[in-house]
C-alpha positions as CSV (number, residue, x, y, z in Angstrom):
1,X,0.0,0.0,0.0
2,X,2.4,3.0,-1.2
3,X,0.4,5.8,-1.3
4,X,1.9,8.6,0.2
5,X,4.9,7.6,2.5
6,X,7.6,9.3,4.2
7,X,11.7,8.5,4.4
8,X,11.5,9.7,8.5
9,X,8.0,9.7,10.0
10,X,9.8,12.3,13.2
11,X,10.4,15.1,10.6
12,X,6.2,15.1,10.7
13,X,4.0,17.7,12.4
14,X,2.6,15.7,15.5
15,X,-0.8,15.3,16.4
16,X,-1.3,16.3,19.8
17,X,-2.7,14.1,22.3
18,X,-5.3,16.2,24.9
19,X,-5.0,15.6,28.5
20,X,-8.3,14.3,30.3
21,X,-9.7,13.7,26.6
22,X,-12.3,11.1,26.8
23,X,-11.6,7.6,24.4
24,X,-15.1,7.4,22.5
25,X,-16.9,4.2,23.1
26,X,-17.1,1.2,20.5
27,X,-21.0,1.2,19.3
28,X,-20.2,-1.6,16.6
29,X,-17.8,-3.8,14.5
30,X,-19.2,-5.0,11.3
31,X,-17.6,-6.9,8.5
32,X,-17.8,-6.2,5.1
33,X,-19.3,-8.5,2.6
34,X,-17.5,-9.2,-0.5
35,X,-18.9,-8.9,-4.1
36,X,-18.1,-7.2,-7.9
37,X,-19.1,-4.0,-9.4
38,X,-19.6,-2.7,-12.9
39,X,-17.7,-4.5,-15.5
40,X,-15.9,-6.7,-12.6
41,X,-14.3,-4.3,-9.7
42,X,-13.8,-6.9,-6.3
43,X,-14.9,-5.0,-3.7
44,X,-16.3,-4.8,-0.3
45,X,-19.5,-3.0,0.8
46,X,-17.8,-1.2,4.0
47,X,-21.1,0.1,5.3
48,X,-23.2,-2.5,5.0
49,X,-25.5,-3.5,8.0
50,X,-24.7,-0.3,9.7
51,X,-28.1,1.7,10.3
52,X,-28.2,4.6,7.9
53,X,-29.0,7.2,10.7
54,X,-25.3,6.0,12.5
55,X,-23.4,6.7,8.9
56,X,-24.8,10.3,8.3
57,X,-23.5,12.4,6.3
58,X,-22.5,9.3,4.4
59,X,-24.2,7.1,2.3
60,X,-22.1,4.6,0.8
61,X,-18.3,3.0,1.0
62,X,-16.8,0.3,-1.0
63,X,-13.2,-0.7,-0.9
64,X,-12.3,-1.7,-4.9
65,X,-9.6,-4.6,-4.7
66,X,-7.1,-5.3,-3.7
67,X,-6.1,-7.1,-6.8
68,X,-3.5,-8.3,-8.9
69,X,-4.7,-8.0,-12.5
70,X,-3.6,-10.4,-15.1
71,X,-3.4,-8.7,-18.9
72,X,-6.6,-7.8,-20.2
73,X,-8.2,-8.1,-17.1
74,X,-8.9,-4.4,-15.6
75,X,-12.3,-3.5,-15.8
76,X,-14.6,0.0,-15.0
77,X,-18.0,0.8,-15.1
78,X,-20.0,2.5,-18.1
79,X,-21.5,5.9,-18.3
80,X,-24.0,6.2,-15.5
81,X,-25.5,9.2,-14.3
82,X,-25.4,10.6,-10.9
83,X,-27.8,13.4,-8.3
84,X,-28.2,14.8,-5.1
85,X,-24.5,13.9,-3.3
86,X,-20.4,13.7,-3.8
87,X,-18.4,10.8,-5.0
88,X,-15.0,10.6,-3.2
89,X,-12.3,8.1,-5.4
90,X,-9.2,7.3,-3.8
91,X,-6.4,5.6,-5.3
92,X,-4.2,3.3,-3.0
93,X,-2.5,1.2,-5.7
94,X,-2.5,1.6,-9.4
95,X,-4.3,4.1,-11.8
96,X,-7.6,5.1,-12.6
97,X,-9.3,7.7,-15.5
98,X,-12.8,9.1,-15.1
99,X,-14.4,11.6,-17.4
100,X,-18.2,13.3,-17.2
101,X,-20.0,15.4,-19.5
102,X,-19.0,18.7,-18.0
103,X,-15.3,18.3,-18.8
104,X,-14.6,17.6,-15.7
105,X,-11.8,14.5,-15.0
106,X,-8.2,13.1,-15.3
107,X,-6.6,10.5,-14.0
108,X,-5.3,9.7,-10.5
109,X,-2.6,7.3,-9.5
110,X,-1.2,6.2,-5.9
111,X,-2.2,8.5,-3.1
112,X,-4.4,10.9,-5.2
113,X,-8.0,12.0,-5.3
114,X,-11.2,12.2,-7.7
115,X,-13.9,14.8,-5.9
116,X,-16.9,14.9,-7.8
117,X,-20.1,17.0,-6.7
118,X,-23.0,15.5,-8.7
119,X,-25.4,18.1,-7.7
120,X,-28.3,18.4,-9.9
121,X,-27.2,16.0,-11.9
122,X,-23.7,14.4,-14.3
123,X,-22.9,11.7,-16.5
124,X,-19.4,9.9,-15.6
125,X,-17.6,7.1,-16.8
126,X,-14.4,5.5,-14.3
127,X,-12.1,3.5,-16.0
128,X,-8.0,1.9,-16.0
129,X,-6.7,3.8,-18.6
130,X,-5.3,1.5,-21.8
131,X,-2.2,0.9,-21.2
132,X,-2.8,-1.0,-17.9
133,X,-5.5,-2.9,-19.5
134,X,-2.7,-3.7,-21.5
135,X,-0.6,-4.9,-18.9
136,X,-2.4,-5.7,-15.9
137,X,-1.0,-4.6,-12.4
138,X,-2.1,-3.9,-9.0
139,X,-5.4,-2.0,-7.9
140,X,-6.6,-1.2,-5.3
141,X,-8.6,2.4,-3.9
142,X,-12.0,3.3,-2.3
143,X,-15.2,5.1,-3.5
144,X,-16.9,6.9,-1.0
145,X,-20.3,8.8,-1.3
146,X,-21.2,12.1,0.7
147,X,-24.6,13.2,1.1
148,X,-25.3,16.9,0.4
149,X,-28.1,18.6,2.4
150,X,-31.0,19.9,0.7
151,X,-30.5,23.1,-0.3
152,X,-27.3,21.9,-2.2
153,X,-28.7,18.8,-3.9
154,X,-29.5,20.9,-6.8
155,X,-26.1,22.7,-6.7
156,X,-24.0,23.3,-10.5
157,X,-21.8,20.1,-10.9
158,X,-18.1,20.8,-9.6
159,X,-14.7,19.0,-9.8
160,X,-11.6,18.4,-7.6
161,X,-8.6,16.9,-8.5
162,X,-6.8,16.2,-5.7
163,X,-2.8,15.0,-5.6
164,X,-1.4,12.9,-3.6
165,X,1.6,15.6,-3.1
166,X,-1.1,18.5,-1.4
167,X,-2.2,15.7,1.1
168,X,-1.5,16.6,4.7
169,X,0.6,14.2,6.7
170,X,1.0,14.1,10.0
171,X,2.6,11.4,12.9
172,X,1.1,10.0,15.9
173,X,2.7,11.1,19.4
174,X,5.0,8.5,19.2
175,X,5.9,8.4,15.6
176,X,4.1,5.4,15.5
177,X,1.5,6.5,12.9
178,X,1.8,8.2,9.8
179,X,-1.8,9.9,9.0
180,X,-2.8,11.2,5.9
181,X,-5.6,14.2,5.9
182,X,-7.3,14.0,2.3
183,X,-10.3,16.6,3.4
184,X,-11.2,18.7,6.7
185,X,-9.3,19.1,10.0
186,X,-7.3,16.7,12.4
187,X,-5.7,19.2,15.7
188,X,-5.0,22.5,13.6
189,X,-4.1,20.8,10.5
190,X,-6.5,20.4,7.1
191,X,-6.3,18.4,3.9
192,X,-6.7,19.7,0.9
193,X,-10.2,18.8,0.1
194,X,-12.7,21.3,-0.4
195,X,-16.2,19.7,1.1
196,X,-19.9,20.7,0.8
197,X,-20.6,18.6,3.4
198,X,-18.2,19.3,6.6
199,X,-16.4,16.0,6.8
200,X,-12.8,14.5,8.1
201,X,-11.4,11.9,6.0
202,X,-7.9,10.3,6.2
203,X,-6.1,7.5,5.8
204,X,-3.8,6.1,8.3
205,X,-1.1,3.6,8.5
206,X,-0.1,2.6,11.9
207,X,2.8,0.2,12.7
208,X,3.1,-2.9,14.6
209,X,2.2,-2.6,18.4
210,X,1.6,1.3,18.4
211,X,-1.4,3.4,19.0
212,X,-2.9,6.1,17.4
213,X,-5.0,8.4,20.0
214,X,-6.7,10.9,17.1
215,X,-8.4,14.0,18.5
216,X,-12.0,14.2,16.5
217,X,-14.3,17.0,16.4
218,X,-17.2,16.2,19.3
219,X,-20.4,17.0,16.9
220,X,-18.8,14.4,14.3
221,X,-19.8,11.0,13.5
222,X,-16.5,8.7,13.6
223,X,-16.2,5.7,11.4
224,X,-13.1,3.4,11.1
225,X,-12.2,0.7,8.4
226,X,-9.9,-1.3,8.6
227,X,-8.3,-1.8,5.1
228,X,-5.9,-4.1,5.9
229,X,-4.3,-6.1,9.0
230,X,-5.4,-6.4,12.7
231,X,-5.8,-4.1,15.7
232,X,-7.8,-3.2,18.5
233,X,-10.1,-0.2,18.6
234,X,-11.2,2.1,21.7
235,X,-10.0,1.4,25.3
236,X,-12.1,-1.7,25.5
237,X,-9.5,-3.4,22.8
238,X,-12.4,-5.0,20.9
239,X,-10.5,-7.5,18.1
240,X,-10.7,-6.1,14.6
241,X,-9.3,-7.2,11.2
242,X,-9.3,-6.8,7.3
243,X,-12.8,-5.7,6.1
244,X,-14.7,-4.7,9.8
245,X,-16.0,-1.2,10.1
246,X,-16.0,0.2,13.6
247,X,-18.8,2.5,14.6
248,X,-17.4,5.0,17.5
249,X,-20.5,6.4,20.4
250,X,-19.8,9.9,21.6
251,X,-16.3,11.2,23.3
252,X,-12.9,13.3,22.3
253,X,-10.5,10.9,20.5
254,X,-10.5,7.8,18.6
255,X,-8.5,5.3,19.5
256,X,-7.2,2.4,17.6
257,X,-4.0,0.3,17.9
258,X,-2.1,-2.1,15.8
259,X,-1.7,-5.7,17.0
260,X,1.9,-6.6,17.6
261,X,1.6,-9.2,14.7
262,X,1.2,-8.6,11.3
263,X,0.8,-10.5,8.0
264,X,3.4,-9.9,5.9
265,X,2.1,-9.1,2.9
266,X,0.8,-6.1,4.9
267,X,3.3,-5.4,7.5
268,X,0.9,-2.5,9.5
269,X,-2.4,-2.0,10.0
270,X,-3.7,0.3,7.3
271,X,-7.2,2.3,8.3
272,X,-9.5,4.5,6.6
273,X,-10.5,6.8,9.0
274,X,-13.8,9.4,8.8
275,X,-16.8,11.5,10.4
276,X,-18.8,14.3,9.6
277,X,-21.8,16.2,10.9
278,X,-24.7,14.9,10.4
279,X,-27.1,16.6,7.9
280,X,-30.5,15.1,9.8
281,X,-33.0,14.8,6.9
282,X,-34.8,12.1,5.2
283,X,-32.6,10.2,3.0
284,X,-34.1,8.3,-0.4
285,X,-31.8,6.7,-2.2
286,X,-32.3,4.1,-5.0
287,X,-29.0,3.2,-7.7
288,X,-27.5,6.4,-8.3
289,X,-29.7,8.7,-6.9
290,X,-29.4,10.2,-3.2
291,X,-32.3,12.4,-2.4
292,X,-34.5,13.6,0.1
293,X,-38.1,11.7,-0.8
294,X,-38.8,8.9,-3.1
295,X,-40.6,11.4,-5.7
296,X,-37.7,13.2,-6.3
297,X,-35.7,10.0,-6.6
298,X,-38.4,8.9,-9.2
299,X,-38.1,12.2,-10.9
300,X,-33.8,12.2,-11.3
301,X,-34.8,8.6,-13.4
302,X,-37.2,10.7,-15.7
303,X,-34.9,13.3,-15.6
304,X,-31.9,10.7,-16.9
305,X,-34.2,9.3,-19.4
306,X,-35.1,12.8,-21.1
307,X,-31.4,13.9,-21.6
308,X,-31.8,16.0,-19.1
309,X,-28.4,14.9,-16.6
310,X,-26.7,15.6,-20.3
311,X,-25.5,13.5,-23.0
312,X,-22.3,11.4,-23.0
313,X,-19.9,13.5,-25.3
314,X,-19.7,12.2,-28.7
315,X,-15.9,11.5,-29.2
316,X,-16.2,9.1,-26.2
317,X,-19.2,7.4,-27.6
318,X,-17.4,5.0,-29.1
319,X,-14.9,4.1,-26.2
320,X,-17.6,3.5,-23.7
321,X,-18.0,0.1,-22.8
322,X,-21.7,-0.2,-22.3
323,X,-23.0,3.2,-23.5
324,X,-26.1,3.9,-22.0
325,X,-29.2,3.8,-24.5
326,X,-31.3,7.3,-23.6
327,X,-35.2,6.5,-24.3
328,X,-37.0,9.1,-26.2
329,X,-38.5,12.7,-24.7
330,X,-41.1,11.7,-22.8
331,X,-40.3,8.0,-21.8
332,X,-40.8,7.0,-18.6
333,X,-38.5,4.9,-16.1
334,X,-39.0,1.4,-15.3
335,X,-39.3,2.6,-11.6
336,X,-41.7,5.6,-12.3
337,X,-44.3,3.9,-10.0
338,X,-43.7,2.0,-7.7
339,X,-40.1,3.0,-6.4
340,X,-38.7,-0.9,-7.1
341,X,-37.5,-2.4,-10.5
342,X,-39.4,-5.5,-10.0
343,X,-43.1,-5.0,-11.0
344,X,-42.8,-1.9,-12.1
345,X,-42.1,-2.0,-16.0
346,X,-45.5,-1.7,-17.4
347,X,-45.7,0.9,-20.0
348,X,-41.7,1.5,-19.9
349,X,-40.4,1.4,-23.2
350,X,-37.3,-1.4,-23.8
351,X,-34.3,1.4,-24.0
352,X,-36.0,2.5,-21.2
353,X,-35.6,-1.1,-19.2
354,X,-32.1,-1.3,-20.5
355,X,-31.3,2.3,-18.8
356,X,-32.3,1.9,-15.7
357,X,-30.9,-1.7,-15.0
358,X,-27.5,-0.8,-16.5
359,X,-27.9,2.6,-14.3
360,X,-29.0,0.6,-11.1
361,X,-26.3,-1.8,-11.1
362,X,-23.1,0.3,-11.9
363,X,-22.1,0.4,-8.2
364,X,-23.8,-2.0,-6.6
365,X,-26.2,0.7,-5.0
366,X,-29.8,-0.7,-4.1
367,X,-32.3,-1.4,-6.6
368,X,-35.2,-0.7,-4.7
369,X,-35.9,2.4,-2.6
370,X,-34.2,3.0,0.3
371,X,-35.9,5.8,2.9
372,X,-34.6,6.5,6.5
């Protein structure tokens, strides 16, 4: 896991452990079940079987390998459409291109960030770029979705590209930790992502038998995944290990620390660490859509259907893998009334079918209506 190391962790900023500070209490440990996306990403679904009301601001985390491709073997998704929240990709190992239909996009290698604000609406493609299709190789990265409030669900479409080399790092007390701020603050210090929702996210890395005591914001959530290897999280020590996602209760600091044996293909425990303040509204959220009631989840598929999300540009038409078929002005979604794919197709026209189960099974997102 390369992405952004350091020669000599004690040349670092340190984060500053408060005296008297309160360890926040473990709520839950969950493990993450294993699946594919798209075209055939491996991933886990970090968040599932967590209530939705303990992930707010967030909706939706998968961790996208790790995984040695063979020649010919990487694999993204097709154009798909997205509304109503932020996608966060972050590359670990290997390289990744996306593009949408505002001109927004590039590609990101080890350690850097894709920041995409769907807003009212985008069209976006994610794919390994040729030459590693070519050649196969390493991947591995997360994709994390952030909720937006209501008043900025129907905000303009925005991009952020950002490097690996503009990522804040910081060490543990004892040097024992090198952490990694990709967006909001940790003890004075910020990353260099700009959020719409206020959110922390970093990764950590934290070697064999130390402890990292983080100071975290009181009115944040705090979520930690454990990427790879084995620790022990809050002062209880509850066991955790590859895949489990550690829901923390109320308090000052996170604590989590590293076992004293590691495997050794991945010599430390590597974390993903994040909170935010919750937005407390009504979340709908079906496939690619995160709004705020299931009518105006209903209306971002009639919305997609008309064109009205945009049009995939023309010269990369031809490139896409599975290019989404648009249905004709007026055609309706396959989900237009009942909120669920399955017994809801009368009167939907065939492109129309095709859309929306290519659009609902891009990233694994439910196909039928989620509300909390």
């Amino acid at each position: 896991m390369p992405a952004v190391t350091v020669a000599d962790i004690t040349v670092l900023p340190r984060v500053n452990e408060v005296i008297g500070a309160r360890a926040r209490s473990v709520k839950s440990i969950t493990t993450a079940p294993q699946g594919y996306e798209g075209e055939g990403f491996p991933v886990r679904r970090t968040f599932a079987g967590i209530d939705m009301a303990q992930l707010d601001p967030f909706i939706m985390m998968d961790q996208m390998g790790e995984v040695e491709y063979a020649p010919g073997e990487p694999k993204g998704t097709p154009w798909h459409p997205h509304r109503g929240f932020e996608t966060v990709t972050y590359i670990i190992d290997g390289i990744f291109d996306h593009k949408d239909n505002n001109g927004g996009g590039g590609t990101i290698s080890n350690g850097d960030t894709q920041w995409m604000t769907a807003g009212a609406g985008i069209l976006h493609i994610e794919t390994p770029p040729e030459h590693l299709v070519m050649s196969g190789g390493l991947f591995h990265g997360f994709q994390l979705w952030v909720n937006l409030p209501a008043e900025k669900k129907w905000s303009t479409p925005a991009y952020q590209d950002v490097r690996a080399k503009d990522v804040a790092l910081l060490s543990s007390t004892d040097g024992g930790a090198l952490i990694r701020v990709i967006a909001g603050e940790v003890d004075g210090h910020s990353g260099p992502g700009t959020t719409q929702t206020p959110i922390t996210l970093i990764h950590a890395t934290i070697a064999a038998g130390a402890e990292l005591r983080l100071p975290w914001r009181k009115d944040y959530n705090a979520l930690v995944y454990v990427a790879a290897g084995f620790g022990y999280v809050g002062d209880e020590h509850r066991p955790v290990h590859t895949g489990q996602t550690t829901v923390f209760g109320d308090g000052d600091t996170i604590v989590v620390r590293a076992a004293d044996q590691q495997e050794s293909r991945s010599p430390a425990l590597e974390l993903f660490i994040l909170g935010g303040a919750p937005i407390k509204e009504p979340v709908a959220w079906m496939g690619p859509f995160v709004m705020n009631t299931k009518q105006e989840v209903l209306q971002a598929f009639e919305d997609f259907q008309k064109g009205l999300l945009g049009t995939i540009p023309a010269i990369y038409k031809e490139d896409a893998k599975k290019p989404l078929t648009r249905g004709g002005e007026g055609s309706k979604p396959n989900v237009a009334t009942s909120g669920a794919t399955s017994g809801a197709t009368s009167g939907a026209t065939s492109g129309a079918k095709k859309d929306t189960a290519e659009v609902l099974n891009v990233h694994g997102a439910p196909s039928e209506m989620q509300e909390g």
